[in-house]
N, C-alpha and C positions, 0 to 999 in steps of 0.2 A: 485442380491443376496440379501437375507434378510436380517434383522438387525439379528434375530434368526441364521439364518446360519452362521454371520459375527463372534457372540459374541462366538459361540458354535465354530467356526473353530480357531479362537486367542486362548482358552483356551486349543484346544486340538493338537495345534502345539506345544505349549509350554511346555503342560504335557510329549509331546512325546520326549521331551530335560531334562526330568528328573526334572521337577520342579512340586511340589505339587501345586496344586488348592485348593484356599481357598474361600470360601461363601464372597458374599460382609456384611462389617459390618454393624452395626449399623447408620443412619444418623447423632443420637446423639454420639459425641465421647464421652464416659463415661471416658476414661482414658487418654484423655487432656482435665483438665481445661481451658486452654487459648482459644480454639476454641470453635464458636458457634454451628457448625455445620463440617461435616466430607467430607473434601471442596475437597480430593484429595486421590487415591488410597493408598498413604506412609501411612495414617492417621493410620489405623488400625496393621501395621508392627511401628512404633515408638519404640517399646521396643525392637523390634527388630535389628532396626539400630544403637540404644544407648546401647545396650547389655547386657539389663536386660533380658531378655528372647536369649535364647542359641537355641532354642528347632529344628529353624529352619536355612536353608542354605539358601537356596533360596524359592521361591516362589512366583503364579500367581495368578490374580483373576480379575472380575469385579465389580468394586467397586461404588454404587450408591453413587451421591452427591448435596450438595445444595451450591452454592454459593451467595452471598447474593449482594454484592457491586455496581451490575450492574442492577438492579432491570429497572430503569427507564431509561435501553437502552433495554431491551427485548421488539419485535416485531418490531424494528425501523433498525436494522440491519440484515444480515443474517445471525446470528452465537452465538448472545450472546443467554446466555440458564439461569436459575435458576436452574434447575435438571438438571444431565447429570450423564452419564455411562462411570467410565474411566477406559479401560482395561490399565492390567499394568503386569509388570514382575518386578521381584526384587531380590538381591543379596545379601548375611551378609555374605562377605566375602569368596563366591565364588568365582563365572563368573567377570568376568570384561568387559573390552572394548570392545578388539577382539570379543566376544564370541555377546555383546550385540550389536554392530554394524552387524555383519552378520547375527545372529540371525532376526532382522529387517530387514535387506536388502533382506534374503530367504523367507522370511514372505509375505511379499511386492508383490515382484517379482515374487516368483515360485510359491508359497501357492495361492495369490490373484490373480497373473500375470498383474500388473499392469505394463505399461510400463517404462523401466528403464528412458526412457529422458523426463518421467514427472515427476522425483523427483529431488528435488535439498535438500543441506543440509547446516547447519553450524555448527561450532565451536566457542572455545573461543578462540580469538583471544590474549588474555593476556594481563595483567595490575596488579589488586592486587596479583597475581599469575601465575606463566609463561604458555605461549602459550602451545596448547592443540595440543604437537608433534603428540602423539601418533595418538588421534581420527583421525588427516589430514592423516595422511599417510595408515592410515586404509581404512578411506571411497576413499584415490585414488582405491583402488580394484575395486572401483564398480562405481567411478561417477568423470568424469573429473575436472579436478581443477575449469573449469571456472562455475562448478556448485555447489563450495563447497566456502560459504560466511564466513569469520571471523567475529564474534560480539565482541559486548563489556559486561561489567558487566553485565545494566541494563538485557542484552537477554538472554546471555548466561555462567552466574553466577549464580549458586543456594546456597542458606544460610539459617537456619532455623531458626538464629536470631542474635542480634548482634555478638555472643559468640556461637562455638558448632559445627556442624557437616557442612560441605558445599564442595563443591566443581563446577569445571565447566561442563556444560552439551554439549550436542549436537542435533541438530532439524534436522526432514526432511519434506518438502515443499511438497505439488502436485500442481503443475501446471496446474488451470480450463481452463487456456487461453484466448487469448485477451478480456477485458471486457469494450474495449474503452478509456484506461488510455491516456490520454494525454502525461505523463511523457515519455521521450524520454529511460533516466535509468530503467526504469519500473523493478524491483527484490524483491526477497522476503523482502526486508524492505517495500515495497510501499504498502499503505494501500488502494491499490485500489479493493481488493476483489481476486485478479486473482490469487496469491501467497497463499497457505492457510497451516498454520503448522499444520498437524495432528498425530508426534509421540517426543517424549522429553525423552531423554536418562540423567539424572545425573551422574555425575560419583562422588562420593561423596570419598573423600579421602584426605580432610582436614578437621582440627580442628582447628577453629578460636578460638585467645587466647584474653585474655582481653585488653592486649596491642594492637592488629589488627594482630600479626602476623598469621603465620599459620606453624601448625606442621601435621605430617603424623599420619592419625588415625590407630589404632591399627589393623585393617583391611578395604579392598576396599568394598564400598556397589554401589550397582546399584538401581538405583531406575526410573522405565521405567512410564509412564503416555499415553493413548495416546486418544483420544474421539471417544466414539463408535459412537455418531453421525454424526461427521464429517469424519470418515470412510464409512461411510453409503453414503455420500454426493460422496463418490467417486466413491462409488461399486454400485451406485444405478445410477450415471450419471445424477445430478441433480445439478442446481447451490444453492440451500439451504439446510439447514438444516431442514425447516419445510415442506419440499418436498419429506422426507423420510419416511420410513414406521413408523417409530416411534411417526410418527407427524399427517397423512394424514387420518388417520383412525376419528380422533377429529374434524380437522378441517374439513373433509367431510361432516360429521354429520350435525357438525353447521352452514358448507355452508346450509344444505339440512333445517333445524329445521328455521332456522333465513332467512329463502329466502334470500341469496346472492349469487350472483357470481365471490364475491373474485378477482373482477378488480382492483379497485382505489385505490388508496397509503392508502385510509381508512381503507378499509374495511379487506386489506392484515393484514396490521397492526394489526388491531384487534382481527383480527382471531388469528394470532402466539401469539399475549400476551395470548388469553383464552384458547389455547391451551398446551403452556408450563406452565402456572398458573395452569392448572386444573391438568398437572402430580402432579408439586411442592407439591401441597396442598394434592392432594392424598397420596403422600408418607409419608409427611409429619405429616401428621393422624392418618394415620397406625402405626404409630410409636410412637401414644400415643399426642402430639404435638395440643393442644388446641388453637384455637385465645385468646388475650391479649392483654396486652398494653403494654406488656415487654421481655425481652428477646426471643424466639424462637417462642413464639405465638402472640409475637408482629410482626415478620417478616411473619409467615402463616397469621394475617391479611391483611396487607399490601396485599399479591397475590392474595387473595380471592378478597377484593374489589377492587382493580385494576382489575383484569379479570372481576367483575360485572359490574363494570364501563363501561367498554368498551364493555360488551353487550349487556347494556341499549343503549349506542349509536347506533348500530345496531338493534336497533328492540326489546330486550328483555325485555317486560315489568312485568316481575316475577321473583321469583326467577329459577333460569337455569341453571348453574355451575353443578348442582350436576345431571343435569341426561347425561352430558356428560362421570361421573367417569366410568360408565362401559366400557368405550372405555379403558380406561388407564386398566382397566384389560385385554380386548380382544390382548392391545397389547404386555402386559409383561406376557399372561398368563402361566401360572406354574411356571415362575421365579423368582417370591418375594410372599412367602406364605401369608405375613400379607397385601398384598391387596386383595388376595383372600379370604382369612377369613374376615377380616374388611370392605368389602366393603358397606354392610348396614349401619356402622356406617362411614363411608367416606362419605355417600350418606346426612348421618343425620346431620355432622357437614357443610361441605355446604351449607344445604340449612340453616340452622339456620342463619349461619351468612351471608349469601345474605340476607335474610328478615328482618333481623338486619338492613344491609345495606341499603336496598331501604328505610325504612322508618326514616334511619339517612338524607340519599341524597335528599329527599323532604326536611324534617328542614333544610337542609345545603343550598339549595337554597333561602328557605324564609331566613333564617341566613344571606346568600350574601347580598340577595333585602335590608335587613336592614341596614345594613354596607353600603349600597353603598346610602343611603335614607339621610345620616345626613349632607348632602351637602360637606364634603371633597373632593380636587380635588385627590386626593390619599388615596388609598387602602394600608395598611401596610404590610408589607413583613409577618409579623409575623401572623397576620390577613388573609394573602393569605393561606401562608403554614398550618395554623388550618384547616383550609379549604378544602385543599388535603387531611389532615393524619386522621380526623374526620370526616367527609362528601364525602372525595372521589373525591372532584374535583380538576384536574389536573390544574397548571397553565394557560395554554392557555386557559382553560373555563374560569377562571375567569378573564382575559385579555382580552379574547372576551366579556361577558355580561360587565364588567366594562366599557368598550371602546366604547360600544354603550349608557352609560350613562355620558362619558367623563370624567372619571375617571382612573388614570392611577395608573399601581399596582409597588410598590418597589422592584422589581425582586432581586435588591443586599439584601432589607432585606429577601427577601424568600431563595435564596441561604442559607442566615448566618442560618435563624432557621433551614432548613434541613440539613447542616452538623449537628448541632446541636443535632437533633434526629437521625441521621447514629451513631454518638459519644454513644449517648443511647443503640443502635441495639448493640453496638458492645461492650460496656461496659459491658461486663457477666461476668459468670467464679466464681461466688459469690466474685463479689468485688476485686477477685484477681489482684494485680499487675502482672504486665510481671515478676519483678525481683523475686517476693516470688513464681511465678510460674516454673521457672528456678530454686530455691533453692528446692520446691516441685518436680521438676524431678531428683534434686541432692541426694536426700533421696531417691526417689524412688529406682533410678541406683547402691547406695552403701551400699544398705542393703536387707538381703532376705526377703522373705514374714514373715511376722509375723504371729507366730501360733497362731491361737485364740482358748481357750479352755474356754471359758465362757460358753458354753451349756452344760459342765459337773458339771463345781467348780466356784466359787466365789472366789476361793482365788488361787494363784500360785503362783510359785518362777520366778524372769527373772530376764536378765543381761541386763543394758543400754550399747545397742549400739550406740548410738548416742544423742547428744544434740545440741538444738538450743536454744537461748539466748532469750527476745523477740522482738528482732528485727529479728530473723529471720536468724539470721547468726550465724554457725557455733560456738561451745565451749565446753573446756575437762571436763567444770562445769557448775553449775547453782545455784544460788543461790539468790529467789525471783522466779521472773516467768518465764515462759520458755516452753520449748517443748523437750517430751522423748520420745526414740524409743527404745524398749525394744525385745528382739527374742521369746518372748511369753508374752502372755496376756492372762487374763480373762474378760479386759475390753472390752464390745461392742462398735463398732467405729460408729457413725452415718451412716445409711445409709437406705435404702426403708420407709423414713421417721418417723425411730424411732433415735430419742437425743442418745448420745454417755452414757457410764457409768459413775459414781463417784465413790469415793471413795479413799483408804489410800496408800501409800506406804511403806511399814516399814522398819526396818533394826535392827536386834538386837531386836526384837521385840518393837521397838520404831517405831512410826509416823514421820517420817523425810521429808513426802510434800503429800499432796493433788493431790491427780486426780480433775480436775476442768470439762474435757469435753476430747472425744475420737474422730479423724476424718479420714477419711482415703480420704485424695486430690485426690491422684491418682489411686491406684487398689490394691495394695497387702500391703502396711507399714502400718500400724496405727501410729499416735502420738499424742501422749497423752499431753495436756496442761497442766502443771504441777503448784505448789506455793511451794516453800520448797529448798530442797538443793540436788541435784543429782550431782553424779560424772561418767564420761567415763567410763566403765568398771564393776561397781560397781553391785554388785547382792544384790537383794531385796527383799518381799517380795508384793505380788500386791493385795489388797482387794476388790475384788467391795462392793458397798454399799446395802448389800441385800435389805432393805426397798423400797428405790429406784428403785433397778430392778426389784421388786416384783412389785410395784405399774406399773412399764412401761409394765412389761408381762400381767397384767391385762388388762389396757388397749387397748395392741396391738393384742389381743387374740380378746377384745367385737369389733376390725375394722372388721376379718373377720367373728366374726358371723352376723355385720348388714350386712356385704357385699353378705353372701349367702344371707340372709334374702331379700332385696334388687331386686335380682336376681329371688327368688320364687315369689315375687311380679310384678313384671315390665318385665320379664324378662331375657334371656342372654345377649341382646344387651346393658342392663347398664354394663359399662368399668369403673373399677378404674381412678380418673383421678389426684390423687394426695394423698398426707394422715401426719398427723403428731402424732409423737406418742412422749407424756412425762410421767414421774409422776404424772405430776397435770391433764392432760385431752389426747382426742382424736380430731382426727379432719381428716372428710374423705370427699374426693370429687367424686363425680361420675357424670358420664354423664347421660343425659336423655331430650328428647326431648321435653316434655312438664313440664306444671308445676303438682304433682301430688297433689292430692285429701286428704284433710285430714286421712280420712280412710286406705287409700292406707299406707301411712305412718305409724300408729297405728298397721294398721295388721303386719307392717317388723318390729315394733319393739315387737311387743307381740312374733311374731318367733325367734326374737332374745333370748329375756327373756325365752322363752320354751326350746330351744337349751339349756342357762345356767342352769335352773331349772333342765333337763335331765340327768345332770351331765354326759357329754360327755366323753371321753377320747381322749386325743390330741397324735397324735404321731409323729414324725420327724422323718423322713428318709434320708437320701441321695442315691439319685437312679438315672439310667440312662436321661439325658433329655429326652431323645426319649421317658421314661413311662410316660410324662405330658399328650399327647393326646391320648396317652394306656388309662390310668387311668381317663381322664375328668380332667384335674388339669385346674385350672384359673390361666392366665396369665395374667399381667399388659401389657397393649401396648407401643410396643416401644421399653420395660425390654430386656437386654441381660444376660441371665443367664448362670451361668458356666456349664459343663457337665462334671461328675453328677453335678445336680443340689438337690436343700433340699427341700422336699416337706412336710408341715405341713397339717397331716388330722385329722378332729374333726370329730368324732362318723365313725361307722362301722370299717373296716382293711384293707390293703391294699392289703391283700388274698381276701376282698368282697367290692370291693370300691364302687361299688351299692348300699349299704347301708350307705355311708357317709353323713355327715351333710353338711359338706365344706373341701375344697380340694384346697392349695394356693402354689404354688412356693414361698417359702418366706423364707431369711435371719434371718430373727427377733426375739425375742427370746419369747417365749407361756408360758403360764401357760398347766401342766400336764393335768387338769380336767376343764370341763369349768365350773364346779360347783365354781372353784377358781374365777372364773368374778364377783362372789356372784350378782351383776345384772348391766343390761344398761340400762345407764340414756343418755335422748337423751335431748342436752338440748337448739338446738336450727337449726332449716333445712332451709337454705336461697338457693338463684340462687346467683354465681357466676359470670357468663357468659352465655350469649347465650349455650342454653344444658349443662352446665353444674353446678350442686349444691353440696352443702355442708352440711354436718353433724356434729356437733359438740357436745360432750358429753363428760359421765364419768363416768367410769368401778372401780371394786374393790373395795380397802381401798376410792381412790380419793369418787368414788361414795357415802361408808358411809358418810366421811368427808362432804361433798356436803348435804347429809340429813340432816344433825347433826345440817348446818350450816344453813340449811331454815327453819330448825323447830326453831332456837335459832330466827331469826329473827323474824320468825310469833306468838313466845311467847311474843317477846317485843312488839310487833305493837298490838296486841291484848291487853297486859297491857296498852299498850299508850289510845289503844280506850275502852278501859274499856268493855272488852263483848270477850266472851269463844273464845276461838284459833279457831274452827271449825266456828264462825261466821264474820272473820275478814276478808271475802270476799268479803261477803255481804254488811258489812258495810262500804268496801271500794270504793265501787261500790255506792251508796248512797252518800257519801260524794263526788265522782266526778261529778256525775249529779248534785249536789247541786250546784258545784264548777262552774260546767261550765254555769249554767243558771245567777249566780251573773256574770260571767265574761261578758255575752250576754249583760246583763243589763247593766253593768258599760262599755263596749264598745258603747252601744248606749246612754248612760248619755255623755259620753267624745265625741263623733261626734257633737252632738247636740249642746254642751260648743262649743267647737272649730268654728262652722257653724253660732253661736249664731250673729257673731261679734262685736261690739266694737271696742276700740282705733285702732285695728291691721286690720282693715277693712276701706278701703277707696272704694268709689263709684263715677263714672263719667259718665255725657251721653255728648256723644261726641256730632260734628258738625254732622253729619250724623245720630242723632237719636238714637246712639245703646248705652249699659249700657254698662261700662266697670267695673269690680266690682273685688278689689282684694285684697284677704284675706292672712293676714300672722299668720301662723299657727306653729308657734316656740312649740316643744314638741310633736306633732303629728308625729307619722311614714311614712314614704313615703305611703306605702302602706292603710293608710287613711286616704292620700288628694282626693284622686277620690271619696270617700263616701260624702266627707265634701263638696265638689265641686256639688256633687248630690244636697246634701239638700240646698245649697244656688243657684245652678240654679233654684228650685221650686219657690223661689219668681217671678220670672221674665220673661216673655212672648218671651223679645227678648235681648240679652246680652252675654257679654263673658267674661267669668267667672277664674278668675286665682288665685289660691291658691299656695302657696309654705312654705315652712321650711327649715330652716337651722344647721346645725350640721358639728359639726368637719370643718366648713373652706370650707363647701359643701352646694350649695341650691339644693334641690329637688323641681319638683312643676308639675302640672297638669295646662291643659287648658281647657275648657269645652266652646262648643259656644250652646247658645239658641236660635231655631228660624233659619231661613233662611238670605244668607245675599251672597250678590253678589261675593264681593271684597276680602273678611274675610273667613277664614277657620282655625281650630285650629292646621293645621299641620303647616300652615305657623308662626301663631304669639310664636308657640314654637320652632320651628328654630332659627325665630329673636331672640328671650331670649337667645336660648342656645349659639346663635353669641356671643353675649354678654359676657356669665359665661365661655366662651372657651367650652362648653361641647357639649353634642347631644341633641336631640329629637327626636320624630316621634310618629307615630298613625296616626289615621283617620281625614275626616275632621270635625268631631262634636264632636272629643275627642284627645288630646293628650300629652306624658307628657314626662320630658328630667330633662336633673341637668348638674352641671356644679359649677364653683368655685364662693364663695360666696366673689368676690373680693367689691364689692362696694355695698353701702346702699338700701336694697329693694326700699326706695321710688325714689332713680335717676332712677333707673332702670323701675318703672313704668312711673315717668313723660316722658322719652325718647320715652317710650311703647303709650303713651297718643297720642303725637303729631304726629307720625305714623301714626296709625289705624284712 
C-alpha cells in the first residue's frame, strides 16, 4: 500500500466517524511562542484543548513536522527522522476512550487488516495518578492480557508542562519479529528494533495544579498521534523507515547520481541523512525559513551541511543537495502547495548554502592542519566542536586526522560546547521564559479577541480587561509600568514586522499613562505596555500617536513598492525574507541568488520613485483567501494568513487587478495614496546571507528629515573646507588621496626606523657560521614585523633573522631564515619561542611567526635561543 493511499485512507476513516479534516499547519507555530518548530499534530488544536477556541468538537488531520533534538542520531538508526508526518485524531470534549481505543483497533484490523496477534499495547500503570481502569479493560475486547503491558510516568504519562492540562496515555506496538535479540524477556520495552510503537492515544483529563495535585478538567480531550512513516513500515513490509515510499524515490536517485550501491554501514548511513535532510530542508524553505546562525535557520543549517557533508564523503564533489529537491516534490506531490510553488527557490537556497559550504570545509580543513601544527598533545573540545558547527566536520573526522598526528581531541570538552549550542537552538520564543509564556497563554485563554479598529480612527474608547504589573503577574492596578488588555483598541500591535503603536491613554480627558509599545504573544489579545496608572474595569479613552503612525504608514507603504519594484527587475522568484518597519526607517530583506548589478538596483528604485511620483491609490480589502491566486496577490513564504484574509492594492482595482502596481496580503497599516511616500530613499543594499540581502531606507516625513539632515551636514563640512556645498566632494576626495600618500610615506619612514637597529638589535654568528640577528621592535604592530624582518634580512646572505614586540603582557614576533641551511628551518626555531612564551607558531620553512606571553626578558630568551641553534 502507498504512503498516498495510507494518509488518504486514515483521513477518510475518520471523516466517515463524523470528524472534520483539517490541512496540516504551518511548520512555524505562530501561536506558541515556546516552540521552535510545530513538533506534534496537538500543535496546531492548542486553543482548542485549552478552550479558547469552542469552534470545534473533534477533529482529524495530517500534520507535517520538524523535530530537532535527535539531529545527530538521524541515518545511524532506523527510525529517528527530522521531518515526519503524524496523522492524528482528536477530541474537545467529545469521544473519549471507548470510542478512541476501537476507533484504532477497527482501523488497524479491519480498514488495514493487519493481523490482530501482531499488536500488542500499553497503559498507565498508575503512580502520580491512579491506574488506567478503564483503557485495560477496554483494550481486554480486543487483545489478551498478556499482550497489554502497564508503564510508568516516563512512557505512559503525558503533561504539557509543570502546571496545566495532562493526563495518562495508551500505545500500540507491531510486532516486526525476531531481530536476533539475545534478551530472553525480549517486549515492547526492549530496544532491540523488534517492538515498534506506531499509534499513542492521550486521554487528557487532568489539571495539574501548582501544588502537583491533579483536578478533573472541565472536559475530556483526546489527543491521537500516530507516524505516517512508521505505518508505511508496516503496510509496506520493510524493516525501515528509509525503505518506504517516502524515502526510496531520494535515495534511488543518489544511489544511481553518486555510483553506490548502498551496502556498507557507510554508505546506508549516508544515504538516510541526505535523504531525510533533503525533505527537512525542503519543507523547511518553503515555509520561508532561511540558514543562520540562530534560531530556525540556525537548525535548516545545521541539515543542509550535515547532508553536504556526508555527500562529499561519497563522491560529491559540488554542490548536489539541491538537484535531489524535485524528488521531495515527486513524492508529496499535490500535497503541500508551497513545495510545489517554491520549488525553484528550494532549489536556489540549497545550493547557495552547499557552495557556502564546500568552500567553508576546505578552510576548516586547512583551519584543523593548523590547530593540530602548534605541537599540543590535545585538540580542545571547544576547538573540535568550532569545527563541526562552522566547517562541518563531524567528531570522528577529526579524531581520525588528529590521531594520525598523535593528537588526541577532549571529547568531554566537545560534549559541554554542543549542549552548549543545543541550549542556543532551543533558546527562542524572543527571549521568552517558560513562566511569562504560561502567563502569555493565561491572557490568551481569559480574554476575547481584541477588536482592532486602527484602520478606521486613531482614537477610541475601551475598558481594561485585564492588568499585569511588570513582572508579569497578574493585578486589579497598575501604577508605573505595566501591561493592559483592553476589549478594543486603535493601537497596532507589532507584527509582519511593523513596531507596535504610541501614544495616550486619557480619562476625563486627562493623560493618565502612555502607550509605550503594542504586542500580540500569541494570536488574538493585544497588550499594551503601559507608564501611568490603570485600574481593572476602568473605561478610557485610547489615542494613537498620529505623527508616528503616519511616519510608520509611510514607510511601510515605500517596502511594498520596492518589493514590486524588485520583482519587475529580477524577477518572481525574489521572496520576502524578512522586513522591519518604524517611524525612523525601513528595513527589507529579499532573497536573490546573486549579487546584483549596480544598475539593476538604480533601475528598482527609479520604479519605485515612478510608482510614488504617479500618485497611486492604495486600497484595502478583506476578501476571500482563495482571491490571493484569483487576483496575483504576493504572499510572504511560510505566512499563514487568516481567511478572509486583507489584501492591500496600489494602482488599478480589484474589479481590473491587471492594471495593478502591487498586490500584498498584508496586515500593516498604508498610506491612502502613494503620492503620501513623497519619495524613497534607499540608503544602504548589503548581502545578509548566502541569497539573501537587505535594503535599508527611508520614506515620508523620515526621508525629508534624512534630507534636511545631509544637507545641514554638507553645509557645515563645506564651511569647514572653505569651497561651495556643490564642491565638497571633490574636495574631499583630494584631501584623501593626499592623506593616504603621507600615510604610504610615514609607514615606510617607521619600517625603515624600526629595521634601522640600534641598542634593541643584537647580532651573533654562531659556531656553525650562520648570523643569528634579533631585533626588538617595541611600538611596531604585529602586522609590521614581517616587513621589518624583510628589510633586515637584505643585509645578509645567510642568517635568521627574528624580530618581535611586546604589548599588553603579550610578545608577538616573526622568524625569517636567509639562505639555505640544513638543520635550521623557521618553523622550527618558532615553535621553540613559542614553547617558551606558552603560545603557538607556525608558517613555512623560510618564514614564520607565533606570540605568546611575555613572561621573562627578551634577552634570556635569545641567549637560550643562542645556545640551541
Amino acid at each position: 500500500m502507498k504512503s498516498t493511499e495510507i494518509r488518504d485512507g486514515y483521513l477518510n476513516f475518520f471523516h466517515s466517524k463524523g470528524l472534520p479534516i483539517k490541512p496540516s499547519s504551518s511548520l512555524i507555530p505562530h501561536s506558541d511562542p515556546t516552540l521552535l518548530f510545530t513538533s506534534a499534530g496537538m500543535v496546531q488544536f492548542k486553543a482548542n484543548f485549552l478552550g479558547i477556541d469552542d469552534s470545534l468538537k473533534n477533529a482529524a488531520s495530517c500534520q507535517k513536522c520538524v523535530r530537532t533534538t535527535d539531529i545527530d542520531s538521524v541515518g545511524f538508526t532506523e527510525r529517528h527522522l527530522t521531518f515526519f508526518e503524524m496523522l492524528g485524531n482528536f477530541s474537545f470534549g467529545d469521544y473519549f476512550k471507548k470510542e478512541a481505543i476501537d476507533w484504532a483497533w477497527e482501523y488497524l484490523t479491519k480498514t488495514l487488516h493487519i493481523p490482530a496477534d501482531k499488536l500488542y499495547v500499553s497503559i498507565y500503570k498508575g503512580g502520580i495518578a491512579p491506574r488506567d481502569e478503564e483503557a485495560y479493560n477496554q483494550w481486554l475486547k480486543y487483545v489478551p492480557a498478556e499482550r497489554i503491558f502497564e508503564l510508568g510516568e516516563a512512557d505512559n504519562f503525558w503533561t504539557m508542562g509543570p502546571t496545566g492540562p495532562c493526563g495518562p496515555c495508551t500505545e500500540i506496538y507491531y510486532d516486526f519479529g525476531d531481530k536476533g535479540c539475545k534478551n530472553p524477556h525480549c517486549d515492547i520495552t526492549c530496544d532491540c528494533g523488534r517492538f515498534v510503537e506506531i499509534w499513542n492515544i492521550v486521554f487528557e483529563s487532568y489539571n495539574r495544579q501548582e501544588d502537583g495535585t491533579f483536578k478533573p478538567l472541565p472536559h475530556n480531550n483526546i489527543d491521537t498521534g500516530m507516524g505516517l512513516e512508521r505505518l508505511c513500515m508496516v503496510m509496506q513490509k520493510v524493516n525501515n523507515i528509509f525503505e518506504t515510499d517516502l524515502f526510496t524515490p531520494i535515495i534511488n536517485q543518489a544511489k544511481q547520481d553518486l555510483h553506490l550501491k548502498g551496502e556498507t554501514k557507510e554508505e546506508i548511513s549516508s544515504l538516510r541523512i541526505i535523504a531525510d535532510h533533503v525533505r527537512s530542508s525542503s519543507f523547511l524553505i518553503a515555509e520561508g525559513i532561511l540558514p543562520s546562525n540562530e534560531g530556525r535557520g540556525y537548525i535548516l543549517r545545521r541539515l543542509i551541511r550535515r547532508a553536504a557533508r556526508y555527500a562529499r564523503l561519497m563522491g560529491a564533489d559540488k554542490p548536489y543537495l539541491y538537484t535531489l529537491a524535485p524528488k521531495v516534490k515527486e513524492i508529496f506531490n499535490g500535497l503541500y502547495p508551497e513545495i510545489d510553488k517554491n520549488m525553484p527557490h528550494i532549489q536556489d537556497v540549497l545550493k547557495m548554502e552547499e557552495t557556502t559550504f564546500l568552500k567553508t570545509l576546505v578552510t576548516g580543513e586547512e583551519k584543523l592542519s593548523a590547530l593540530l601544527a602548534d605541537g599540543a598533545d590535545t585538540l580542545s573540545g571547544e576547538e573540535a566542536f568550532h569545527l563541526h558547527e562552522t566547517y562541518g566536520f563531524p567528531l570522528e573526522l577529526t579524531k581520525e586526522i588528529a590521531s594520525a598526528k598523535g593528537v588526541k581531541v577532549d571529547e568531554a570538552g566537545y560534549e559541554k560546547a554542543k549542549a552548549a549550542a543545543q541550549a542556543k537552538s532551543r533558546s527562542y520564543a524572543d527571549e521568552m521564559t517558560k513562566d511569562k509564556a504560561y502567563m502569555m497563554q493565561h491572557v490568551e485563554t481569559h480574554n476575547p479577541a481584541t477588536v482592532f479598529t486602527g484602520y478606521d480612527t486613531l482614537t477610541d474608547d475601551g475598558t481594561v480587561l485585564m492588568l499585569l504589573n511588570e513582572k508579569f503577574e497578574l493585578t486589579d492596578e497598575v501604577s508605573g509600568t505595566g501591561y493592559a488588555v483592553f476589549d478594543k483598541t486603535p493601537f497596532y500591535a507589532e507584527s509582519g514586522g511593523q513596531v507596535g503603536d504610541k501614544g495616550s491613554v486619557l480619562s476625563d480627558g486627562k493623560e493618565i499613562a502612555r502607550v509605550e509599545d503594542v504586542q500580540k504573544p500569541i494570536s488574538k489579545v493585544f497588550l499594551h505596555k503601559i507608564s501611568g496608572t490603570l485600574k481593572k474595569g476602568q473605561k478610557v479613552r485610547l489615542c494613537v500617536d498620529a505623527a508616528l503612525r503616519k511616519r510608520c504608514m509611510a514607510n511601510h507603504s515605500a517596502i511594498h513598492l520596492v518589493n514590486a519594484a524588485l520583482r519587475q527587475v529580477f524577477g518572481t522568484g525574489v521572496h520576502q525574507s524578512g522586513s522591519f518597519v518604524s517611524p525612523e526607517r525601513f528595513r527589507f530583506d529579499y532573497t536573490l541568488s546573486r549579487t546584483p548589478k549596480a544598475e539593476e538596483l538604480n533601475r528598482a528604485w527609479e520604479i519605485a520613485n515612478r510608482a510614488v511620483e504617479a500618485a497611486l491609490p492604495v486600497n484595502c480589502q478583506v476578501r476571500p483567501l482563495a482571491d490571493a491566486e484569483k487576483l496575483g496577490a504576493v504572499t510572504l513564504l511560510g505566512e499563514t494568513y487568516a481567511d478572509p484574509a486583507r489584501f492591500v492594492l496600489m494602482g488599478g482595482s480589484f474589479e481590473h487587478p491587471q492594471d495593478k502596481y502591487s498586490l500584498e496580503l498584508c496586515a500593516g497599516t498604508h498610506v491612502k495614496n502613494t503620492a503620501d511616500v513623497m519619495t524613497v530613499l534607499v540608503l544602504k543594499e548589503s548581502s545578509v546571507s548566502a541569497g539573501v540581502r537587505r535594503i535599508e531606507g527611508v520614506a515620508g516625513a523620515a526621508a525629508l528629515d534624512y534630507l534636511k539632515n545631509v544637507n545641514l551636514q554638507a553645509e557645515t563640512l563645506a564651511a569647514r573646507l572653505e569651497v561651495p556645498s556643490k564642491d565638497v566632494f571633490t574636495r574631499v576626495n583630494a584631501i584623501m588621496d593626499e592623506l593616504k600618500e603621507v600615510k604610504k610615506r610615514y609607514m615606510q619612514f617607521r619600517e625603515r626606523t624600526l629595521a634601522a637597529g640600534g641598542v634593541d638589535e643584537m647580532s651573533f654568528t654562531l659556531k656553525n657560521g650562520v648570523n643569528l640577528v634579533v631585533r626588538k621592535a617595541d611600538g611596531a604592530e604585529p602586522k609590521e614585523l614581517r616587513n621589518i624582518a624583510d628589510t633586515i634580512a637584505q643585509k645578509y646572505q645567510k642568517a635568521v633573522v627574528l624580530v618581535s614586540c611586546d604589548k599588553d603582557g603579550k610578545r608577538a614576533f616573526v622568524v625569517k631564515t636567509v639562505g639555505k641551511f640544513e638543520h635550521i628551518d623557521a618553523v622550527t626555531v618558532a615553535k621553540q619561542i613559542a614553547a617558551d612564551l606558552n603560545g603557538r607558531a607556525g608558517g613555512r620553512a623560510d618564514f614564520a611567526q607565533g606570540g605568546g606571553e611575555a613572561k621573562r626578558p627578551w634577552q634570556e630568551l635569545v641567549a637560550g635561543l643562542k645556545d640551541t641553534l
